[in-house]
ZATIZA-762433 format. One record per residue (C-alpha): x, y, z. Coordinates in steps of 0.1 Angstrom, whole numbers, padded with zeros to 4 digits, always signed. Layout:
# ZATIZA-762433
XYZ;...
This chain:
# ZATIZA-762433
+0000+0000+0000;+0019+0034-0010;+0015+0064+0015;-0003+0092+0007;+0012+0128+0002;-0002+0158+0010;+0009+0196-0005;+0000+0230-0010;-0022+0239-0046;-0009+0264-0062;-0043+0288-0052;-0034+0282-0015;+0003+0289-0022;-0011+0325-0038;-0036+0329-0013;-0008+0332+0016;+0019+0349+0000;-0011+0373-0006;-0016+0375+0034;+0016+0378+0039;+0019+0412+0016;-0009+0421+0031;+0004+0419+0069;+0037+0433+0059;+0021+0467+0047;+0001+0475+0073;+0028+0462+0098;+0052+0486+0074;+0028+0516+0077;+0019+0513+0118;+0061+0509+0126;+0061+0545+0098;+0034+0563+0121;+0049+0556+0155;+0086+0563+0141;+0071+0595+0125;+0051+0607+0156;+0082+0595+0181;+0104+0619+0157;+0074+0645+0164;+0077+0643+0198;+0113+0648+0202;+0112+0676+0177;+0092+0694+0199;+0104+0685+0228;+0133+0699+0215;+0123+0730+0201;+0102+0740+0234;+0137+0732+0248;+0157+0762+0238;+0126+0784+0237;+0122+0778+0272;+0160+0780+0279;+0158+0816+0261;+0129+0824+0278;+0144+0820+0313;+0174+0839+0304;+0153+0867+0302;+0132+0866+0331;+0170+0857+0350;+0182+0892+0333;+0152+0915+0344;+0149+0904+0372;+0189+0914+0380;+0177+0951+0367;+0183+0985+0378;+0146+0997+0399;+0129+1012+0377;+0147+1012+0348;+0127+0984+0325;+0111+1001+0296;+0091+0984+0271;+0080+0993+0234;+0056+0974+0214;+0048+0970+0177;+0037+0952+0149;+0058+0921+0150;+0083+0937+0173;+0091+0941+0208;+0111+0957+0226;+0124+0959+0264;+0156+0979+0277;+0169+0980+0310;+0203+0987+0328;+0220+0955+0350;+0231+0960+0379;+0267+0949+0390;+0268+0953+0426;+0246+0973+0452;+0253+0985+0492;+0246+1013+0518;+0260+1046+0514;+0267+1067+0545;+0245+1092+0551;+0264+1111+0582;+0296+1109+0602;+0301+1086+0633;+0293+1093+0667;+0331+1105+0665;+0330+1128+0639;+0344+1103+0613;+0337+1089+0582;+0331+1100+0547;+0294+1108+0543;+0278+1114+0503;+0266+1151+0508;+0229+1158+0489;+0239+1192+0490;+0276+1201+0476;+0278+1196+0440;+0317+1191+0448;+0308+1160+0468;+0327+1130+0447;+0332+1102+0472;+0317+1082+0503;+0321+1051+0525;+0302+1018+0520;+0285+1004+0550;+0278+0968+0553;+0301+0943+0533;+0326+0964+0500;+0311+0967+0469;+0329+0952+0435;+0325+0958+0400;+0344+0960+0370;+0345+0974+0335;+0325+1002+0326;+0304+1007+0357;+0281+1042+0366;+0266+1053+0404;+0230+1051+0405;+0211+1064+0436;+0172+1065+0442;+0164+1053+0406;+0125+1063+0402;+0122+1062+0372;+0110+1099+0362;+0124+1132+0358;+0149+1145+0382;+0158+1101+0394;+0162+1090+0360;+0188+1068+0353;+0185+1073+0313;+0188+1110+0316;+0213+1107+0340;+0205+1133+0367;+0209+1103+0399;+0237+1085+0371;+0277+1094+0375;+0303+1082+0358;+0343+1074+0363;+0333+1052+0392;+0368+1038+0412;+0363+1017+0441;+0388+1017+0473;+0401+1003+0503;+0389+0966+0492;+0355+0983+0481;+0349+1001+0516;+0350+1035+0497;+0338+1044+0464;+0349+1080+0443;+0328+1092+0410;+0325+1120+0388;+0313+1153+0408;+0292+1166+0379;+0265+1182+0406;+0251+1174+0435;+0224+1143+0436;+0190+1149+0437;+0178+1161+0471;+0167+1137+0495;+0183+1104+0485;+0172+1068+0488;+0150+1068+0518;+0172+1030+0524;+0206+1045+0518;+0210+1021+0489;+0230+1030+0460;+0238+1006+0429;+0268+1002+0404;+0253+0994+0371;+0262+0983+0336;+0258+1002+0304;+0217+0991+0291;+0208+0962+0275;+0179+0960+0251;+0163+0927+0244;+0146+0925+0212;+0119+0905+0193;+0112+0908+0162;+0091+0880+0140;+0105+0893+0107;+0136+0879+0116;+0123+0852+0133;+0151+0862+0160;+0145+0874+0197;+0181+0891+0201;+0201+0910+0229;+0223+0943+0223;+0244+0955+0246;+0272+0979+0247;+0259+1013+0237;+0254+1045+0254;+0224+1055+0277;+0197+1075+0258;+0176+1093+0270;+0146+1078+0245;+0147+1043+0242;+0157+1028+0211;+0134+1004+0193;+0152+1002+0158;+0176+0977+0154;+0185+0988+0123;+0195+1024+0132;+0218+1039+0160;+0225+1032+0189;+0217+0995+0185;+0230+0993+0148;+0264+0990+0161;+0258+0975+0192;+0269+0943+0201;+0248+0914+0192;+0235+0881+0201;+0207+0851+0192;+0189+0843+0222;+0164+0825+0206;+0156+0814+0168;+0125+0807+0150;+0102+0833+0166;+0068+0832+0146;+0050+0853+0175;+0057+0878+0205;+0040+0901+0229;+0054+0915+0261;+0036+0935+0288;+0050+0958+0317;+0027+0968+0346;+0032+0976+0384;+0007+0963+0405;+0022+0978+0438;+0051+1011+0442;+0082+0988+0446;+0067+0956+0420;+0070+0953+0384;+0054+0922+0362;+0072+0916+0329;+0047+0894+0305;+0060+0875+0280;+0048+0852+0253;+0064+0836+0227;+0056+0816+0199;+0084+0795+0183;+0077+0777+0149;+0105+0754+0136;+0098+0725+0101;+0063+0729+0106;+0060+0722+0147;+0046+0753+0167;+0059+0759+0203;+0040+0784+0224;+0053+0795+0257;+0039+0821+0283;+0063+0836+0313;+0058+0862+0339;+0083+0876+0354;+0081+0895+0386;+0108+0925+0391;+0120+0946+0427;+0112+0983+0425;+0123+0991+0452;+0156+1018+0449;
């Protein structure tokens, strides 16, 4: 008796290398869509990444500003926000020791170029200006430089400090004896055109604040990227109370299609 034999027909041989096509493509296709939206994900996690890093940068840089000195020009597509850092900030003294000694700043004599830092020295560096009782408006403006002097020198360790006697303070003074050495201004600057939110700094005080990049003081200024692919700004200053300031920002970041939006506040000390 022979043994019987059993095969595949060519229609079932067809049939599954038909299934098997079939499984491959949509197994090809589901594998495409979770690579694709994995590559998504990290793209934006990515770009929300450095807008975020940018972002903070910012808020770490007002927040280290001058009282008072944040201003902040809107436009279309454009923003704007200039402020002066501070390097260093103490106590002046206000009058002489119970034994007659002691340099105090004198509100009253123009010639007055020097005083003595209570509390721990003061150090700074570079280009630095004296600031007292920044307010923010005529006669303890910063910009226009009535409560600014220049040719700052620091001595004994930082225990004394000597400026420029180009007239007497404004009367009055802080009301905390604080005084600040400052930094020539910074202006941050969005501008969607450009798709760039960039910082210039190095450039004279002005008494107007400049919101053209293209023209003086900030075309010559020194320049840098803080953050690319802007598709979308807006920024907000308001004080809520005397010594508080809130900077608003919001940014909108748009990089091979993905869109990024991020929203800070940033809160800022008035106080001078």
């Amino acid at each position: 008796m022979r043994s019987a034999r059993q095969g595949f027909t060519l229609v079932e041989l067809v049939i599954v290398i038909t299934l098997i096509g079939v499984v491959a493509t949509f197994g090809s296709l589901l594998l495409s869509r979770v690579v694709g939206s994995t590559l998504t994900g990290a793209q934006r996690t990515e770009l929300a990444s450095a807008a975020d890093a940018g972002a903070r940068r910012i808020a770490r840089e007002l927040q280290a500003a001058l009282p008072n000195s944040i201003r902040v020009t809107t436009g279309s597509g454009t923003a704007f926000i200039e402020f002066v850092p501070v390097l260093d900030a103490g106590r002046y003294r206000r009058d002489v020791s119970a034994s007659g000694s002691g340099d105090p700043l004198d509100f009253e004599n123009p010639a007055d170029a020097s005083f003595d830092v209570l509390g721990g020295p003061a150090s700074a560096s570079g280009s630095v200006w004296l600031v007292i009782n920044n307010l923010g408006f005529s006669g303890a403006d910063v910009y226009a430089g009535s409560n600014r002097r220049g040719s700052v020198t620091l001595s004994g360790g930082g225990s004394a400090i000597q400026f420029a006697a180009t007239g007497a303070f404004p009367a009055g003074g802080s009301t905390s004896n604080r005084f600040f050495l400052v930094g020539a201004p910074v202006t941050l600057a969005c501008d969607v055109a450009t798709g760039r939110w960039r910082r210039f700094s190095g450039y004279a005080f002005q008494a107007s604040q400049p919101t053209d990049a293209s023209a003086a003081p900030l075309a010559s200024a020194t320049s840098a990227v803080l953050i690319e692919g802007i598709s979308a700004c807006a920024v907000s200053y308001t004080q809520p109370q005397a010594n508080l300031g809130v900077v608003g920002l919001q940014i909108q970041v748009t990089q091979s299609g993905d869109t990024v939006r991020l929203v800070h506040q940033v809160a800022v000390d008035n106080t001078p």
